[in-house]
RORO-921675 format. One record per residue (C-alpha): y, z, x. Coordinates in steps of 0.1 Angstrom, whole numbers, padded with zeros to 4 digits, always signed. Example, Ala and Ser with C-alpha at 12.3 -4.5 7.8 and 13.67 -1.06 7.14 Angstrom:
-0045+0078+0123-0011+0071+0137
END
This chain:
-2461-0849+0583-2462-0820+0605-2425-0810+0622-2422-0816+0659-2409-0782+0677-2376-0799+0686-2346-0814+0660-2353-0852+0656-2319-0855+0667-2327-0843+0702-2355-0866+0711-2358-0900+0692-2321-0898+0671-2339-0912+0642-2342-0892+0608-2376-0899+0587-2356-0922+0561-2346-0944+0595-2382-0946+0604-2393-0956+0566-2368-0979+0565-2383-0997+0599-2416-0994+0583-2403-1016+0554-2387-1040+0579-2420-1043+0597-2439-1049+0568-2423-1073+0552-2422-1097+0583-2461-1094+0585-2460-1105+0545-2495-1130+0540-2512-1112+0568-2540-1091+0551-2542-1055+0572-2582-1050+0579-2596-1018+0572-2601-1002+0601-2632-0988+0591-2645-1021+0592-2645-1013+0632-2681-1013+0646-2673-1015+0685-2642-0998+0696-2637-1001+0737-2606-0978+0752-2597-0981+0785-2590-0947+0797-2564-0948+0828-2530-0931+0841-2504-0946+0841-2496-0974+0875-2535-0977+0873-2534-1015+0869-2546-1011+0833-2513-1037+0820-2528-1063+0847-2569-1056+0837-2557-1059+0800-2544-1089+0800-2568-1105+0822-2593-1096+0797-2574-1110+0764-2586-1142+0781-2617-1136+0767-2628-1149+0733-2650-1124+0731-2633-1096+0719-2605-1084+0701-2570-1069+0712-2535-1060+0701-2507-1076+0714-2499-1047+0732-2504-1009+0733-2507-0986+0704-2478-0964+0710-2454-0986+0683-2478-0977+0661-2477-0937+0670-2441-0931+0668-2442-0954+0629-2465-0925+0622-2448-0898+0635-2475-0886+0660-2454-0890+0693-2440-0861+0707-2421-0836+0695-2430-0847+0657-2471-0847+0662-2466-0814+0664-2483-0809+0698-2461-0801+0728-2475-0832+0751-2494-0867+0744-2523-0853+0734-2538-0854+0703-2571-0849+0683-2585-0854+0652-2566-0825+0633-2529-0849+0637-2551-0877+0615-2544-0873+0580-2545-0895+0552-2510-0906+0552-2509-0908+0592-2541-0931+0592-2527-0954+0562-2495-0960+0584-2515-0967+0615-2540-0988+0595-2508-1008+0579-2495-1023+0609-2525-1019+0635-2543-1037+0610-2527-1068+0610-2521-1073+0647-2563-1068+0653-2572-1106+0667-2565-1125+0698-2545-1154+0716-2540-1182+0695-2556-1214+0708-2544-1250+0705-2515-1261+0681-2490-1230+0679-2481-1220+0643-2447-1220+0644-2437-1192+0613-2465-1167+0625-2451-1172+0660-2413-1163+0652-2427-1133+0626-2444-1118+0657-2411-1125+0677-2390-1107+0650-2415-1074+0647-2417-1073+0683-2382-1077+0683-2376-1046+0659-2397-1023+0674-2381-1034+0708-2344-1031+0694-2350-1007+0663-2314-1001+0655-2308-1040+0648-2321-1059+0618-2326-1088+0627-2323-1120+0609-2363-1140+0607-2343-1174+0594-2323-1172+0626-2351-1166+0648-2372-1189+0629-2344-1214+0637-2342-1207+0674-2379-1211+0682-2381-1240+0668-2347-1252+0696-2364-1238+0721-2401-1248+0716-2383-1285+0709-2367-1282+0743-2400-1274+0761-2414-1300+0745-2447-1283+0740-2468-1273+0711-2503-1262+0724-2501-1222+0726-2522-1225+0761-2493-1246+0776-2466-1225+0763-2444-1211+0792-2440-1171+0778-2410-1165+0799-2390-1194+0795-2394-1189+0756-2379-1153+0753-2351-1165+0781-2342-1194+0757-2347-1170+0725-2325-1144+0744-2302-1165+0754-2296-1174+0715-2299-1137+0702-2269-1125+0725-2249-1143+0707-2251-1124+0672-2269-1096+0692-2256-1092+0727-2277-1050+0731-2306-1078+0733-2308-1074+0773-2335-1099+0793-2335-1069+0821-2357-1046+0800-2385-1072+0792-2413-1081+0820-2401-1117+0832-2398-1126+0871-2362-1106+0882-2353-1143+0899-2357-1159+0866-2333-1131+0844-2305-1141+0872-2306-1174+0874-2312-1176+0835-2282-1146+0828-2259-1152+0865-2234-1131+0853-2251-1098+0835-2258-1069+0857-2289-1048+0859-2287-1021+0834-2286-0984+0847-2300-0965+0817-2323-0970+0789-2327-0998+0764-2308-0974+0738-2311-0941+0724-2346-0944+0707-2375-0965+0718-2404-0975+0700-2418-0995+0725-2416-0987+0764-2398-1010+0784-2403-1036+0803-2408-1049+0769-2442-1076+0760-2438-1113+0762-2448-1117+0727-2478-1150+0725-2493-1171+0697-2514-1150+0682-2540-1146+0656-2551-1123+0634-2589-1110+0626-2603-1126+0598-2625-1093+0594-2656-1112+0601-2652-1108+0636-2653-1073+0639-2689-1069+0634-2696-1087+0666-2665-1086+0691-2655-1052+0702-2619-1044+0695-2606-1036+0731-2576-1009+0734-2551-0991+0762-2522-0972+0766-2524-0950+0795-2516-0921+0771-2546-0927+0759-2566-0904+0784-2552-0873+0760-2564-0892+0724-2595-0898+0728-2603-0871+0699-2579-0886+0676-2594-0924+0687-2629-0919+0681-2611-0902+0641-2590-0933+0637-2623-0957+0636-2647-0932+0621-2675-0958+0622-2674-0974+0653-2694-0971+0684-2664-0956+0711-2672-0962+0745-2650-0958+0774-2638-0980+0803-2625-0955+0829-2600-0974+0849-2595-0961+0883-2576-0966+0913-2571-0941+0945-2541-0913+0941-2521-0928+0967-2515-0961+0951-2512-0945+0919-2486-0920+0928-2467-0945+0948-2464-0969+0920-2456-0938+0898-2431-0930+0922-2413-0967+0920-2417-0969+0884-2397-0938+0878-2369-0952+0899-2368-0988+0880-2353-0998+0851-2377-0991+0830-2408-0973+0818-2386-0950+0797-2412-0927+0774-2393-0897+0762-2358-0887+0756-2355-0845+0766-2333-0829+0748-2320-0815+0780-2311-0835+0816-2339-0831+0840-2335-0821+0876-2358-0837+0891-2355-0842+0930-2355-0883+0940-2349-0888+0904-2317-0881+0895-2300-0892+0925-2314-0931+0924-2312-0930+0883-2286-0905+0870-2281-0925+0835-2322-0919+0831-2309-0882+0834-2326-0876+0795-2356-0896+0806-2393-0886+0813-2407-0916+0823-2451-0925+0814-2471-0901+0800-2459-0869+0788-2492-0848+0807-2499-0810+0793-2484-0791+0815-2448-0811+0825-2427-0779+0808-2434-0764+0844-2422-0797+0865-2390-0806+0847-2369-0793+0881-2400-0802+0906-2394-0826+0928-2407-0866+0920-2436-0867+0938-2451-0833+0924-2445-0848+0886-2461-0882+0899-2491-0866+0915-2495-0843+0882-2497-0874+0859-2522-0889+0877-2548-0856+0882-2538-0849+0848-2551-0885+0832-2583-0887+0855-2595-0851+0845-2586-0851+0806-2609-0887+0808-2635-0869+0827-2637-0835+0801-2642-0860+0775-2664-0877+0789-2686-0846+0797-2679-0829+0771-2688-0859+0741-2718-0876+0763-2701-0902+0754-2709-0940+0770-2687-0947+0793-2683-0976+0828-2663-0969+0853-2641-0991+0873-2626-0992+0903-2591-1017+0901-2594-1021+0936-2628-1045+0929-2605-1062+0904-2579-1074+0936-2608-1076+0957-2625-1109+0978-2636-1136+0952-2672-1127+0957-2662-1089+0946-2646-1102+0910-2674-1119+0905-2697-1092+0910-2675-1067+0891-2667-1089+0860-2696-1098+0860-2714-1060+0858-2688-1055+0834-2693-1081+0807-2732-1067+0808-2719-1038+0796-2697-1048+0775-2722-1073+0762-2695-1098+0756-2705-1134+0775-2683-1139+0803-2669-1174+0791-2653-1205+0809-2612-1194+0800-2624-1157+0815-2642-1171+0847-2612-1191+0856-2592-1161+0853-2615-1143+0877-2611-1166+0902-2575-1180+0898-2562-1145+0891-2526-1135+0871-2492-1136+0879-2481-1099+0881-2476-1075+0852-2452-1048+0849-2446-1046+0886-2419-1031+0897-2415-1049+0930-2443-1079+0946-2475-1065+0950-2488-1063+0986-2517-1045+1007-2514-1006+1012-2478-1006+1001-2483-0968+0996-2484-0969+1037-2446-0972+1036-2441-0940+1021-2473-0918+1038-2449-0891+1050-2442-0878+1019-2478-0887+1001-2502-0877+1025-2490-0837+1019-2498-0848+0980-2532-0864+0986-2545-0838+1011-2541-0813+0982-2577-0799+0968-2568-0808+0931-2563-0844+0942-2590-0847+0970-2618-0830+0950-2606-0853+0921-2605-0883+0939-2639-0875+0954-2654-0875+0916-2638-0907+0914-2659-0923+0940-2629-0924+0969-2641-0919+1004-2619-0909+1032-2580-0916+1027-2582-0943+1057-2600-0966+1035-2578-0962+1003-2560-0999+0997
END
């Protein structure tokens, strides 16, 4: 493995014989579950976004699908197992390319990745797969604790008895991690509902008496907080893959596209372009920054960063989302310069790929996601033609019903970015962001939602 450019103290605080020793923990909580090659991979799908693009809420609309197949989540667990998040990839941002893929990188990867490939579990929920998911999700969540699988194995089954349910479809996701929570923080009270995405109302009525937290989760992260509401789940049986695409995101994503299309040597790699206009973007950047969560690297120096510090001071060691090329130059710039920056950044790394690889690509705009009924239709529907994955009954109810929210930081509403167009329209009205937003098939600001 290649050295980062910084001490390992500085940025994750764990030594290489911590992260082996997580690897063995993670592994032998997925014992029985065969890893699939991942050259087995014939149809690999990434959607390529930034970051508060609405990629958390597309994703998980899709998974509805039985037509494809997902992780649980995004692949950065994965990354930092194999030592190619920054500073130990080696590169001096998110991106990387094939030449970070070695043998022993891809064998990591392939370990873990490999066993999570499948989808949502249907019908009765298997009980021991479901609390072995809990407890790896768990670690890589909480990486300094070792947690105990009989105890958690024992504490589903109290709180899946409570519920009284045992279809996976009719499991209530947030209501089983607040009754699993609530039975952790009694051997392991770090275990803090705050950090994971369930309904704010919900954590205080569930936890009346625990504050908010002000910092991060702890000093290294594996996973980004708001941590996943793990679900039933099931695994590929390797079959599958010859006819289901395997479907993948992580905003970071727009700078690994290289390394991607090296990871699953023989698949097809097409890309979904996820887009939605700068102003919503850089206003949900903007929020998410000053929220509780979302933390992505730890600097080995405070930032001073202008309507950062002041609304998060214990974040001070935090760069929150994607670490862009480039951010070396903004670490004292104010907010809104950083948030803007992630955004272009994204959109035009996506782009260069994309031009430079010819490589199949859709583009989509998020705003037809939330859009009149009529306009879901019509864009799912495009979609799933291109994807050539049948648009079935479970994903058509979706479309119509919609979601609850995921990973918002406040209530979604209309133009919400209107509450703050003092201090965006000066961003916007820049030529990087115009001319890129132009290419992105934006009109006039007026008409940006």
């Amino acid at each position: 493995m290649a050295d980062g450019p910084a001490g390992e103290e500085i940025v994750m605080s764990l030594t290489r014989d911590e992260i082996s020793n997580i690897r063995s923990r993670l592994e032998r909580l997925r014992e029985g579950v065969p890893a699939l090659s991942l050259d087995k991979i014939r149809d690999v799908v990434v959607v390529a976004s930034s970051s508060r693009g609405g990629s958390s809420m597309f994703m998980e609309m899709l998974r509805h699908s039985s037509g494809m197949l997902h992780l649980q989540a995004e692949i950065n667990p994965f990354l930092v197992l194999a030592e190619r998040t920054w500073p130990h990839s080696g590169a001096d941002s998110d991106y990387l390319d094939e030449s970070h893929l070695d043998a022993q990188t891809r064998d990591i990867i392939e370990e873990e990745l490999g066993r999570e490939l499948g989808s949502r579990q249907l019908g009765e929920i298997d009980r021991e797969r479901l609390a072995r998911d809990l407890c790896w999700r768990l670690t890589v969540q909480w990486p300094r604790i070792d947690f105990d699988l009989t105890a958690i194995q024992t504490w589903v089954d109290e709180v899946l008895n409570v519920q009284g349910v045992s279809l996976a479809e009719e499991l209530d996701l947030e209501s089983l991690h607040l009754g699993l929570i609530h039975r952790l923080r009694s051997v392991y009270p770090q275990v803090n509902p705050w950090f994971y995405d369930i309904d704010p109302r919900r954590v205080r009525a569930a936890f009346p008496d625990l504050d908010e937290p002000e910092g991060p989760p702890g000093d290294v992260l594996l996973e980004e907080p708001p941590f996943i509401l793990a679900s039933p789940w099931t695994s590929s049986d390797g079959v599958d893959v010859s006819h289901r695409p395997l479907v993948i995101k992580t905003p970071s994503n727009a700078y690994r596209l290289d390394f991607l299309a090296a990871l699953f040597p023989r698949a097809r790699m097409r890309i979904l372009h996820l887009t939605r206009n700068p102003a919503a973007s850089i206003n949900g950047l903007l929020d998410g920054w000053r929220f509780r969560g979302f933390h992505a690297h730890r600097m080995p120096e405070p930032l001073a960063v202008e309507g950062y510090l002041d609304q998060r001071p214990a974040d001070a060691r935090w760069w929150k989302y994607d670490l862009a090329p480039g951010w070396q130059s903004l670490t004292e710039r104010p907010l809104a310069e950083i948030c803007a920056h992630q955004w272009a950044s994204a959109h035009e790394a996506i782009l260069d790929h994309i031009e430079t690889t010819g490589r199949d690509h859709y583009r989509l705009h998020f705003e037809d996601l939330v859009g009149d009924a009529a306009l879901r239709r019509a864009t799912f529907e495009s979609l799933f033609d291109w994807l050539d994955v049948e648009l079935d009954g479970r994903m058509a109810h979706v479309i119509e019903e919609g979601i609850p929210p995921v990973m918002a930081t406040s209530r979604p509403r209309h133009r919400r970015w209107y509450e703050r167009a003092g201090l965006l329209e000066p961003l916007i009205a820049e030529p990087r962001i115009q001319a890129l937003a132009r290419r992105l098939g934006y009109g006039e600001t007026h008409t940006w939602t």
